[in-house]
C-alpha positions as CSV (number, residue, x, y, z in Angstrom):
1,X,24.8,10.7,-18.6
2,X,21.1,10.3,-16.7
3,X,19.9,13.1,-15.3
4,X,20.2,12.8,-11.5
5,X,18.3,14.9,-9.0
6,X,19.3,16.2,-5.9
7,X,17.1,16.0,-2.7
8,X,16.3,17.6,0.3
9,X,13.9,16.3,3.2
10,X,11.9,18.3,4.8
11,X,9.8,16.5,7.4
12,X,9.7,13.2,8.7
13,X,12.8,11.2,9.4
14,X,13.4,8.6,6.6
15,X,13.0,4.3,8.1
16,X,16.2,2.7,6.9
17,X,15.3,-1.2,7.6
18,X,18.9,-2.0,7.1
19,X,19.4,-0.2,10.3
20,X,16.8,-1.9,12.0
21,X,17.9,-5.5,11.0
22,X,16.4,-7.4,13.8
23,X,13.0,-7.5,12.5
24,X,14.4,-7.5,8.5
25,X,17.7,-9.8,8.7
26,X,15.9,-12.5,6.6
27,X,15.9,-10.2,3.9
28,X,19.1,-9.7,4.2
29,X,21.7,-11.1,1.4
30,X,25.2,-11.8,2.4
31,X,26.5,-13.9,-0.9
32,X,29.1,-12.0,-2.7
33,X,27.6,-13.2,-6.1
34,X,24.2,-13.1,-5.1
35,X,25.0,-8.9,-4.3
36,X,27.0,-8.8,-8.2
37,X,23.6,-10.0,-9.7
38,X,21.2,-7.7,-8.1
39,X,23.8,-4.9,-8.5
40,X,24.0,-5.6,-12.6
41,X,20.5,-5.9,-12.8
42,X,20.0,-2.3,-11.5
43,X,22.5,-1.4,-13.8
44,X,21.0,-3.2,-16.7
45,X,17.5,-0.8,-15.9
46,X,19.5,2.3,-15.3
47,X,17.1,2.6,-12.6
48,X,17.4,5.6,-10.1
49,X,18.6,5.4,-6.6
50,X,18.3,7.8,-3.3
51,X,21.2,7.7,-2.1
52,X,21.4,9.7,1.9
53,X,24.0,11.1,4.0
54,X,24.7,13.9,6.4
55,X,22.8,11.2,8.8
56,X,20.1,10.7,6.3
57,X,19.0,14.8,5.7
58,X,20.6,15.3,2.2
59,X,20.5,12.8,-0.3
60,X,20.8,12.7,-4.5
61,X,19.2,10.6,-7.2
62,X,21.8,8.7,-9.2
63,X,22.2,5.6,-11.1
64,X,24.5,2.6,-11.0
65,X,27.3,2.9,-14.1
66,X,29.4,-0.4,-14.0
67,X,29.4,-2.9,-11.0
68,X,32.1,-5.0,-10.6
69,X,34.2,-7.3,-7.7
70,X,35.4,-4.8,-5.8
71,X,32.9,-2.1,-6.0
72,X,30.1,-0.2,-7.6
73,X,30.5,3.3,-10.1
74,X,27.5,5.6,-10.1
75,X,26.4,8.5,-11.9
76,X,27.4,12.5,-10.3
77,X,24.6,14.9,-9.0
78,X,24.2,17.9,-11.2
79,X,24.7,20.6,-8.1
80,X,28.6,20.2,-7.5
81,X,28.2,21.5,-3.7
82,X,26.2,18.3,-2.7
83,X,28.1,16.1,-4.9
84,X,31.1,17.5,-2.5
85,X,29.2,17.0,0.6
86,X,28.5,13.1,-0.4
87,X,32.3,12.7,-1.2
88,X,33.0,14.0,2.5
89,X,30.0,11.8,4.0
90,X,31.6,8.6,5.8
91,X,28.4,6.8,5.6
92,X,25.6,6.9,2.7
93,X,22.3,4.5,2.3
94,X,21.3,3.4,-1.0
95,X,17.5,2.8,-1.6
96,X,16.0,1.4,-4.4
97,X,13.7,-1.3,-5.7
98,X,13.8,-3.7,-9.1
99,X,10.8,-5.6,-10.2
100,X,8.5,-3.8,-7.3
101,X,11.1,-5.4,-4.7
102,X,13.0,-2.3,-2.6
103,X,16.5,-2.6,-2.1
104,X,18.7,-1.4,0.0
105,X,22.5,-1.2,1.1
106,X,25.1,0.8,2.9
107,X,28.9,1.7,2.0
108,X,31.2,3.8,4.1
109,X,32.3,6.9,1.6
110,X,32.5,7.8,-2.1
111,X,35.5,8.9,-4.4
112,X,35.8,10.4,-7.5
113,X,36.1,8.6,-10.4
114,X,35.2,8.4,-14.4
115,X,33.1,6.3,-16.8
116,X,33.4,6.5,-20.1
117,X,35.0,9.7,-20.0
118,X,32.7,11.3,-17.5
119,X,32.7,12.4,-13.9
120,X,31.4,9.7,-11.6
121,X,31.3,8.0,-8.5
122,X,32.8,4.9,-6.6
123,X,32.4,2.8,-4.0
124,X,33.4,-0.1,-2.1
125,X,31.0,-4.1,-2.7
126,X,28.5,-4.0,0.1
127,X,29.0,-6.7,2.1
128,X,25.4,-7.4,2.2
129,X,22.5,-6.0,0.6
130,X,18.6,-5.9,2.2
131,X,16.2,-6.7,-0.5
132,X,12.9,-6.2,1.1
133,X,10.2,-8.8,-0.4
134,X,7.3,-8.2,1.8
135,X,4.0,-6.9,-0.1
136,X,3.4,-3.6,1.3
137,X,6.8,-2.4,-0.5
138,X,5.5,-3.5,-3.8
139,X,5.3,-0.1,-5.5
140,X,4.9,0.2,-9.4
141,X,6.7,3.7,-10.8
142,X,5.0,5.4,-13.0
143,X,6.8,5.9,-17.0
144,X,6.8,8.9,-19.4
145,X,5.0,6.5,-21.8
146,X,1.9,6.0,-19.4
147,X,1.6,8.9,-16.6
148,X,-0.5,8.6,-14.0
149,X,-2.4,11.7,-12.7
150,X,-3.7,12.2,-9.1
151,X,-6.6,15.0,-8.7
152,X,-6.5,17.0,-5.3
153,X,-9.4,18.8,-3.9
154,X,-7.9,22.0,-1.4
155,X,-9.2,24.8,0.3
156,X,-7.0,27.8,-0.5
157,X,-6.9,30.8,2.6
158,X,-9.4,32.9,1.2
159,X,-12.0,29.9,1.0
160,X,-12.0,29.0,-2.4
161,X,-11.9,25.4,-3.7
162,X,-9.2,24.2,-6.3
163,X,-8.4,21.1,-7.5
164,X,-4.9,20.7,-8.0
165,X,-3.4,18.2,-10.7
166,X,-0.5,16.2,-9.5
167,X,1.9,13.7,-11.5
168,X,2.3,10.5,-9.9
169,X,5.6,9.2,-9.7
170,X,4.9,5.9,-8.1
171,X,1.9,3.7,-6.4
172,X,0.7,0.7,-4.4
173,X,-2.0,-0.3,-2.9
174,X,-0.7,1.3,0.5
175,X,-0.3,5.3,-0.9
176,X,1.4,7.3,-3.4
177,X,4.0,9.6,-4.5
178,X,3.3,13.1,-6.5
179,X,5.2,15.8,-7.7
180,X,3.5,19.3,-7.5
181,X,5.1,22.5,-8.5
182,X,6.4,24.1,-5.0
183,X,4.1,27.6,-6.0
184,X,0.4,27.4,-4.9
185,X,-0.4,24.3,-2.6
186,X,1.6,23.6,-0.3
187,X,1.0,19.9,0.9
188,X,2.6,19.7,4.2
189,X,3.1,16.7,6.5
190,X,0.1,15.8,8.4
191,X,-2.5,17.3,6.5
192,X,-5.3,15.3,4.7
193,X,-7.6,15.4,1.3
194,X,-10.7,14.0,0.4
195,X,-11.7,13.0,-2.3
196,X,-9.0,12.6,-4.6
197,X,-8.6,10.9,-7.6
198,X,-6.6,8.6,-10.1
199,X,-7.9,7.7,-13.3
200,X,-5.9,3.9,-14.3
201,X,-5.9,3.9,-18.0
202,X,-7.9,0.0,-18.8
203,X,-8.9,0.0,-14.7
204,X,-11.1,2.6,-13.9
205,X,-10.8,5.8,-11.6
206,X,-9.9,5.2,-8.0
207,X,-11.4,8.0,-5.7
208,X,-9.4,8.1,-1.7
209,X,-8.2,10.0,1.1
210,X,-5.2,11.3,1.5
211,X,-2.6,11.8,3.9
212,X,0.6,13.6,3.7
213,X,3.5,11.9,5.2
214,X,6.4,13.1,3.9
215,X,7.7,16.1,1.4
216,X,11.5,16.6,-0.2
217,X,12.2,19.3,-2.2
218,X,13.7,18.2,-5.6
219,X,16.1,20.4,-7.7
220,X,16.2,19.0,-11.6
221,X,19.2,18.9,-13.5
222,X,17.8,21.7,-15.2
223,X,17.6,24.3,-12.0
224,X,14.5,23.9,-11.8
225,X,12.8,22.8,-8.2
226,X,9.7,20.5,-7.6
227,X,8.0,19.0,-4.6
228,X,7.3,15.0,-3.5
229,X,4.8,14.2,-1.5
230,X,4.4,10.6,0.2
231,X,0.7,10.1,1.2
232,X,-0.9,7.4,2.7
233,X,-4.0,6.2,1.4
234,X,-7.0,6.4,4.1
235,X,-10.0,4.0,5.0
236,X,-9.8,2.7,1.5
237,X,-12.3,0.8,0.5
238,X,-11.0,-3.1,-0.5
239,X,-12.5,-3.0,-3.5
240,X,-10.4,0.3,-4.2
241,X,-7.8,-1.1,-3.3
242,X,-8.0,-4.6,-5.6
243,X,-8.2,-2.3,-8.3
244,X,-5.0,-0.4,-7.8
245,X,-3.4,-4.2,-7.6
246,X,-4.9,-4.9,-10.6
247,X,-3.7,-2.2,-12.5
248,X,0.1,-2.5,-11.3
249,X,-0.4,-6.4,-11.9
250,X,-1.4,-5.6,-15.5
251,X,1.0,-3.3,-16.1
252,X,4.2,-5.3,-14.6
253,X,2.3,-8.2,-17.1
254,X,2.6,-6.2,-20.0
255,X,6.3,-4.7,-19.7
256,X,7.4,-8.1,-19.0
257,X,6.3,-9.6,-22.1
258,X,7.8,-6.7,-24.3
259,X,11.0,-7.5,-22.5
260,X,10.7,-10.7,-23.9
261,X,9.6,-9.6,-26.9
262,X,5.9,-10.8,-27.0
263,X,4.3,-7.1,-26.7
């Protein structure tokens, strides 16, 4: 069983494209196979997807179990009272993203279910599926094996200056995503830093601007609660830029050849 997450939003209402079709309906796939493939494939990568409801302002990180013609089983949340408020939710959005492509995709309610002996979660086939190709959605998540760290110069109340260490949790050449403990620093929507920093292991250090956009407050499977930040990079400078690409070009290079067993 993964370890799902669950979420809360705290500022800044979330963009769902799927429910602003008319400028994304060409990313939009309606072929009942072509949904089944990109289904299995996220289930395949076990990889994590937000899933919102209570009109987008709780959500929980969960993973896809088994897909099959008639619809999708997912992994539980670890905090039962939101796994009960997601089973009485008649509409959730799933967002998500395989091989730096975000998808995304709407069904109207869960039930309860089991896989393999465990609690889970099921729903009902989309009937279509938004998977999102455009560039600026490109986003490379950072792994266990190769963390990234983001460096934050702030000015605490009484003055002082403190850098605060961040872990990335994913990048692009648009912003990034940290996760700070939610003592200390508060980064709240809005506010900008200078100066900050990213060392890219092979790349070099990347030095920007950033701006909050968004923060959720994260509870682990453990109890224990966390913060996510979505910033926007600032005035960065192309070159800056070209190398945050490169890096997330090399790295996508190299996990892709020991998929196939070259690395």
């Amino acid at each position: 069983m993964t370890d799902p997450r669950t979420v809360r939003q705290e500022a800044e209402p979330l963009r769902f494209e799927l429910m602003e079709s008319q400028g994304s309906s060409k990313y939009l796939v309606y072929s009942k196979t072509e949904i089944l493939f990109i289904l299995r494939a996220l289930q395949r990568k076990r990889s994590w997807v937000s899933v919102y409801f209570n009109q987008d302002n709780e959500s929980l990180l969960t993973s896809i179990l088994a897909v099959d013609e008639q619809g999708v089983t997912l992994d539980v949340g670890s905090d039962a009272q939101t796994n009960r408020k997601a089973l009485a939710s008649p509409k959730l959005v799933f967002v998500t993203s395989h091989e730096r492509v975000k998808i995304q995709f709407s069904t109207t309610g869960l039930s309860e279910a089991t896989h393999e002996g465990h609690p889970a979660f099921r729903t009902h086939l989309p009937q279509s599926l938004l998977r999102l190709q455009r560039r600026e959605y490109y986003r490379l998540t950072a792994t266990t094996a190769a963390p990234l760290r983001c460096l934050i110069p702030v000015r605490m109340e009484d003055g002082s200056e403190r850098t605060l260490e961040a872990n990335v949790v994913d990048i692009s050449g648009a912003g990034v995503a940290v996760v700070v403990p939610p003592e200390g620093v508060h980064l709240a929507p809005g506010s900008r830093f200078e100066n900050c920093r990213i060392d890219l292991p092979e790349a070099g250090t990347v030095t920007m601007t950033l701006e909050v956009r968004n923060m959720f407050e994260i509870t682990l499977g453990s109890g224990s609660r966390m913060r996510r930040a979505g910033c926007q990079f600032l005035d960065m400078p192309g070159a800056m830029r070209s190398l945050i690409q490169r890096y997330i070009t090399t790295v996508e290079r190299e996990r892709r050849a020991r998929e196939r067993g070259l690395g």
